[in-house]
C-alpha positions as CSV (number, residue, x, y, z in Angstrom):
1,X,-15.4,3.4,13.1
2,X,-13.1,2.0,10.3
3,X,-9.3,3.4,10.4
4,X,-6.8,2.5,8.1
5,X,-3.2,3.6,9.8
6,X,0.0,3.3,7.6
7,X,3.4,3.4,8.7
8,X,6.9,2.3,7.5
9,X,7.8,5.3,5.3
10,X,10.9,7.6,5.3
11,X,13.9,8.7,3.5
12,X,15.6,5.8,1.7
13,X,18.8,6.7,-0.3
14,X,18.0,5.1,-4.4
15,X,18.3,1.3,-4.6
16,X,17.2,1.1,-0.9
17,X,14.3,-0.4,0.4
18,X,11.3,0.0,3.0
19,X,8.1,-2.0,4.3
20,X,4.9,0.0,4.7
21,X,2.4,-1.0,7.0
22,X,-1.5,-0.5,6.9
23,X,-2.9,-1.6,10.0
24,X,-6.8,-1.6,9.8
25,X,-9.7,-1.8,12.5
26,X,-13.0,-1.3,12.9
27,X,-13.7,-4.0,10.0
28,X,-13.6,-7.2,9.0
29,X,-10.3,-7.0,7.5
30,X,-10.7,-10.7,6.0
31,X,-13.5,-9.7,3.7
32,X,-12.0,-6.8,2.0
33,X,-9.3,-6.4,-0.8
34,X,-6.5,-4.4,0.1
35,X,-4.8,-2.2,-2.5
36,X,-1.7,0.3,-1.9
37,X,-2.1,3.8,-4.1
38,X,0.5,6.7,-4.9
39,X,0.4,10.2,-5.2
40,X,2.5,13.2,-6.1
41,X,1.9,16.7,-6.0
42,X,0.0,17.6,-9.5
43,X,-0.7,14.2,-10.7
44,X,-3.5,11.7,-10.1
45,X,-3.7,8.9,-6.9
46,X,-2.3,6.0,-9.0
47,X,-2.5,2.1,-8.1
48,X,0.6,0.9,-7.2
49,X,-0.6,-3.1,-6.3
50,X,-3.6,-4.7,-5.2
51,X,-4.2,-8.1,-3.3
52,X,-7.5,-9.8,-2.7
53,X,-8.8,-11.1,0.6
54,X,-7.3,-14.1,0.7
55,X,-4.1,-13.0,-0.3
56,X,-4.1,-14.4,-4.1
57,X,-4.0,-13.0,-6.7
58,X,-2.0,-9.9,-6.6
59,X,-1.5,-7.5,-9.0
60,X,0.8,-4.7,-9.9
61,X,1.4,-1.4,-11.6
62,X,4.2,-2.1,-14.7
63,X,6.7,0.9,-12.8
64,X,6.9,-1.7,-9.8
65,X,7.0,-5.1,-10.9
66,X,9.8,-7.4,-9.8
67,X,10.3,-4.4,-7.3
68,X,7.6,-4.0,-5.1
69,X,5.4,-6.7,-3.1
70,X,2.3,-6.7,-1.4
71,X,1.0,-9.1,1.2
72,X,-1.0,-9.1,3.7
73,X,-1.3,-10.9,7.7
74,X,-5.5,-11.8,8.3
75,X,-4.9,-12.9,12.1
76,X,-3.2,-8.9,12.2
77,X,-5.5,-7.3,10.2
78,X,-2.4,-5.7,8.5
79,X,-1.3,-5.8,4.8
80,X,2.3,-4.7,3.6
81,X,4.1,-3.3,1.0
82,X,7.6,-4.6,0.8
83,X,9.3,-1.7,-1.7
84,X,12.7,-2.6,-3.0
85,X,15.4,-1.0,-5.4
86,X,13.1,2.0,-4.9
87,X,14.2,4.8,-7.3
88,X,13.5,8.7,-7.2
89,X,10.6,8.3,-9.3
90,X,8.9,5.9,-6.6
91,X,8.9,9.2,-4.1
92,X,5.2,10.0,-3.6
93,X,2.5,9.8,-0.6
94,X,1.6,6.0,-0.3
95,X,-2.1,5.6,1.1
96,X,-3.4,1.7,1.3
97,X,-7.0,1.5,0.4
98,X,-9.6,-1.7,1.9
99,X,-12.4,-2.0,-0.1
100,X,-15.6,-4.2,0.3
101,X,-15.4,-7.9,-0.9
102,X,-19.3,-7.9,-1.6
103,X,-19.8,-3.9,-0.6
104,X,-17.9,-1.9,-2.4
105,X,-16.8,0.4,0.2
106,X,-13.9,1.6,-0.1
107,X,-12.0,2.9,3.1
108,X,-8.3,5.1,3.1
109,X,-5.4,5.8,5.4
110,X,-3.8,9.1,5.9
111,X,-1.3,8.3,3.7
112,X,2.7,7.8,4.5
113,X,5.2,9.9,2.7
114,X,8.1,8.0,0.8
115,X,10.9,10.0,-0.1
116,X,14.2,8.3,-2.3
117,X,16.4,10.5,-2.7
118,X,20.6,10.8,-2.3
């Protein structure tokens, strides 16, 4: 069975910063790209950044670049988001998203809320 767990979100006043977390299992985390979507109430899941298996490229949404990073640890089966200067716009449920190198299957998390606010 294929889980996808995030973690790492929170409160976080404006120009603050946090680290999400998506810790997979039940697949072979090496062979699929990992990709970290957002979503607010009323508004579509958007694609916030993307990295493929081997960890290059990458490839970001134009709200977050030079702000946000993703990476991601093969030997933990974990990828990241590392979310800086985050501003009350970037407040949205954060789900990461593994999807099938050669499959096409896409797997989800739960989803971890973010929240910037003062």
């Amino acid at each position: 069975q294929v889980q996808l767990v995030e973690s790492g979100g929170g409160l976080v006043q404006p120009g603050g910063s946090l680290r999400l977390s998506c810790a997979g299992s039940g697949l072979s985390f090496t062979y699929y790209f990992m990709s970290w979507y957002r979503q607010v109430p009323g508004k579509e899941r958007e694609l916030v950044a993307r990295i493929s298996s081997t960890g290059e490229p990458t490839d970001y949404a134009d709200s977050v670049v030079g702000r946000f990073t993703i990476s991601r640890d093969n030997a933990k089966n974990t990828a990241y988001l590392q979310m800086n200067s985050l501003k009350p716009e970037d407040t949205a449920v954060y789900y990461c998203c593994a999807i099938g190198r050669w499959s096409g299957q896409a797997y989800w998390g739960q989803g971890t809320q973010v929240t910037v606010s003062s």
